[in-house]
C-alpha positions as CSV (number, residue, x, y, z in Angstrom):
1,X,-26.7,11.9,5.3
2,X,-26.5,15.6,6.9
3,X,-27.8,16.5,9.8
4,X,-28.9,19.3,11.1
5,X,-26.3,22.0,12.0
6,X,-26.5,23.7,15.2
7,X,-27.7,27.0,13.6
8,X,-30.4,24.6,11.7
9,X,-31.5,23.1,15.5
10,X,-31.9,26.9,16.6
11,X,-34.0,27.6,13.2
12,X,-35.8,24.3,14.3
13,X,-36.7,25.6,17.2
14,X,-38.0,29.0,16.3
15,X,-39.9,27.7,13.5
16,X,-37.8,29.0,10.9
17,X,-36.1,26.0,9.0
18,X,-36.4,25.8,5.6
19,X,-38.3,22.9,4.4
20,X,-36.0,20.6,3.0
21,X,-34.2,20.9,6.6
22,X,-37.6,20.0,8.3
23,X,-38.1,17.1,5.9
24,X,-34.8,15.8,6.9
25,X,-35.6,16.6,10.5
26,X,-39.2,14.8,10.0
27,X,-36.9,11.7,8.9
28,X,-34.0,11.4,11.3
29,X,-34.1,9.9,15.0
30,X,-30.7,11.2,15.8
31,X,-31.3,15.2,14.9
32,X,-34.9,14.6,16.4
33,X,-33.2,13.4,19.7
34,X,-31.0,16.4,19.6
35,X,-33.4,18.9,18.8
36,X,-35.5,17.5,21.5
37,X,-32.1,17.6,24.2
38,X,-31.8,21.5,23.0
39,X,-35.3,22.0,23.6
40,X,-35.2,20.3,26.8
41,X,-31.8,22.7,28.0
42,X,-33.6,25.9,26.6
43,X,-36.4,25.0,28.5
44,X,-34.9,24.3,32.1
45,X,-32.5,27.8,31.7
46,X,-35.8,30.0,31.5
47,X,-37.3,28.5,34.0
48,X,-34.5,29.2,36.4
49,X,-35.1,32.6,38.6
50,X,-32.2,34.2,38.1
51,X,-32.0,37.5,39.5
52,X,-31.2,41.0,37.8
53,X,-27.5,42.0,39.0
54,X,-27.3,45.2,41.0
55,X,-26.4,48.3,38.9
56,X,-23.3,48.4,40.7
57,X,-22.6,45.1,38.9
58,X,-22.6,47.4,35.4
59,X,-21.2,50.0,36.5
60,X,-17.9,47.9,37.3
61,X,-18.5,45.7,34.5
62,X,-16.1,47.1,32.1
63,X,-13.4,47.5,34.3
64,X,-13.7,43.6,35.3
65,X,-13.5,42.6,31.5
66,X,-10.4,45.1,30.9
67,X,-8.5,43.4,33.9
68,X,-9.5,40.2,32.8
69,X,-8.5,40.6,29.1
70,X,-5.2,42.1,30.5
71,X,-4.6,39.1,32.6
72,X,-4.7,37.1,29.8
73,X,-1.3,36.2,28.0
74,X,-0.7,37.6,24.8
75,X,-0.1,35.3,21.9
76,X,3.6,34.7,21.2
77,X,4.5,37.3,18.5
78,X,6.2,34.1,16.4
79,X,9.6,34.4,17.0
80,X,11.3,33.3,20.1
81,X,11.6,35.7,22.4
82,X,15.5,35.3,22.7
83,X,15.5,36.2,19.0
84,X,14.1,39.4,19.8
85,X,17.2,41.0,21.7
86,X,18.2,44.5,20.2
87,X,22.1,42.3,20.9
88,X,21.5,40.2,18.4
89,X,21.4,42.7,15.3
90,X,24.7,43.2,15.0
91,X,25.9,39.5,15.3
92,X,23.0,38.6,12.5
93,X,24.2,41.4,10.2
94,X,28.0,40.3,11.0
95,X,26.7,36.6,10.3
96,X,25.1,37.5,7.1
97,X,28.2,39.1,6.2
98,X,30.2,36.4,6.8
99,X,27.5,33.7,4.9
100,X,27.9,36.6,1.9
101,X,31.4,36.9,1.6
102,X,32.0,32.5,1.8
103,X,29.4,32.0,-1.1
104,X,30.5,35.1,-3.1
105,X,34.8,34.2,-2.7
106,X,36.0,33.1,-5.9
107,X,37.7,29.8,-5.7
108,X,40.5,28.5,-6.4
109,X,40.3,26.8,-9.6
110,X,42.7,23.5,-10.2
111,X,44.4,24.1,-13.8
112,X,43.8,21.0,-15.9
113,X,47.0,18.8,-14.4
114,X,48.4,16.7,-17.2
115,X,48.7,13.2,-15.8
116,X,52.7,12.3,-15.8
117,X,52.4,9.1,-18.1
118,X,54.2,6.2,-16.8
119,X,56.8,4.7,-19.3
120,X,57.1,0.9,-19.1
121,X,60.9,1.2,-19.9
122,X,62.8,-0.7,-17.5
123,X,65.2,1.8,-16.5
124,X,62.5,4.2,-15.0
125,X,61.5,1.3,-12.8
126,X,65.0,0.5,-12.1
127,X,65.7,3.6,-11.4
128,X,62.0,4.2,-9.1
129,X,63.7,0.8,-7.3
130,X,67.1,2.5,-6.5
131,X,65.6,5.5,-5.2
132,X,63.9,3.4,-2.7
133,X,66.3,1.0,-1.9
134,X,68.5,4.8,-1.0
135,X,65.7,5.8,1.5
136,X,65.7,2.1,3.2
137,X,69.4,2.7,3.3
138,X,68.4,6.0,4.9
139,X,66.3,5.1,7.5
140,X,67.2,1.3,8.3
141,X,69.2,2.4,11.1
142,X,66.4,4.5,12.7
143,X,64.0,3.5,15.5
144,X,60.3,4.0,15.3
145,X,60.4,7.4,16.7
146,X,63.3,9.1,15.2
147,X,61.9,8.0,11.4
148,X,57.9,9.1,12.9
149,X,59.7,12.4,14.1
150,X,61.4,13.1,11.1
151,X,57.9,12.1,9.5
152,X,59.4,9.0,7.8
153,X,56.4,6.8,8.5
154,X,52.8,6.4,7.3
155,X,50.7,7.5,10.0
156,X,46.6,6.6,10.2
157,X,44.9,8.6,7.1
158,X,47.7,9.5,5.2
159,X,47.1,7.3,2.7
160,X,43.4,9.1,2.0
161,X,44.8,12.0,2.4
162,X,47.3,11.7,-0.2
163,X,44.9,10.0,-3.2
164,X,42.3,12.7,-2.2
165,X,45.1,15.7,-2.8
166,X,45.3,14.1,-6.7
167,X,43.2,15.7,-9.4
168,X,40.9,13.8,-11.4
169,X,43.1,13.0,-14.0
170,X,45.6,12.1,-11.7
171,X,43.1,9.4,-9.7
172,X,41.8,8.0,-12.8
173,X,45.9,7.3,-13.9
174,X,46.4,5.9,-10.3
175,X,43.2,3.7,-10.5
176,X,44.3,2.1,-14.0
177,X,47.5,1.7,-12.5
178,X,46.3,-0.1,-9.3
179,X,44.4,-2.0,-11.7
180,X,47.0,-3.1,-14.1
181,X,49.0,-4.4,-11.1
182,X,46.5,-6.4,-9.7
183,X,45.9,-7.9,-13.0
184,X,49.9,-8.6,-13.5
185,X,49.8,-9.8,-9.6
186,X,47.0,-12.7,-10.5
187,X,48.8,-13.9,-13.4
């Protein structure tokens, strides 16, 4: 159900509503109450003596509404007003610069690294074990902070730091080699 629109209660009330309007009105309590509350305020306000204002009053009335509307704070323009500093144009167009010239750089582009197959001939490994057994020779003698000094040891990270320096190819090798040695370790 729609009732009667404020414009429609006015029409209502000069006479002038249309007569499907009126039939609603005719059939509804609540825009009956209404129109009878509007007719009720209309009603009290001209019977009220209000007196004609001095001509003084409109001679100073457009100067009142001018100060008044001046008074008033303007509507933000939409940008913050720290935005709008005449200093800020040259960082912006040094920032868009910048932004430009980091998504327009060429990168550096990784030829394909062929992944250094690892032979299962004995001698390799042998030869992998000596070279250790060499650096243990090396640095058994050392304390902790000569062999951290000379950057001997494995600090926190290094480890992700190294797998995440390999190229693809290179991680996929090391991951089917971790997982061939865990399969030889179980067994």
């Amino acid at each position: 159900m729609n009732h009667l629109t404020s414009d429609e209660l006015i029409d209502a009330m000069e006479g002038m509503l249309d007569a499907t309007r009126q039939q609603h009105l005719d059939a509804c309590e609540a825009c009956r109450r209404e129109l009878a509350e509007l007719s009720s305020v209309l009603r009290e306000a001209r019977a009220l003596n209000v007196p004609e204002p001095s001509p003084l009053y409109w001679q100073h009335f457009s100067e009142r509404v001018r100060t008044a509307v001046d008074a008033e704070a303007l509507p933000s323009g939409g940008w913050p007003r720290w935005l709008r500093w005449p200093a800020l144009v040259p960082l912006a167009a040094m920032a868009l610069v910048v932004i430009a010239l980091m998504v327009s750089a060429p990168t550096p582009v990784d030829p394909p690294a062929a992944v250094a197959a690892v032979d299962a001939n004995p001698g390799d490994v042998a030869l992998a074990a000596d070279s250790w057994v060499m650096v243990a020779d090396l640095v058994g003698d050392m304390d902790w902070d000569t062999a951290s000094a000379a950057g001997l040891v494995v600090e926190p990270g290094d480890a992700e730091w190294a797998v995440l320096e390999l190229s693809a190819n290179e991680q996929q090798e090391l991951t089917r080699l971790l997982r061939a040695e865990l399969l030889r370790a179980k067994s």
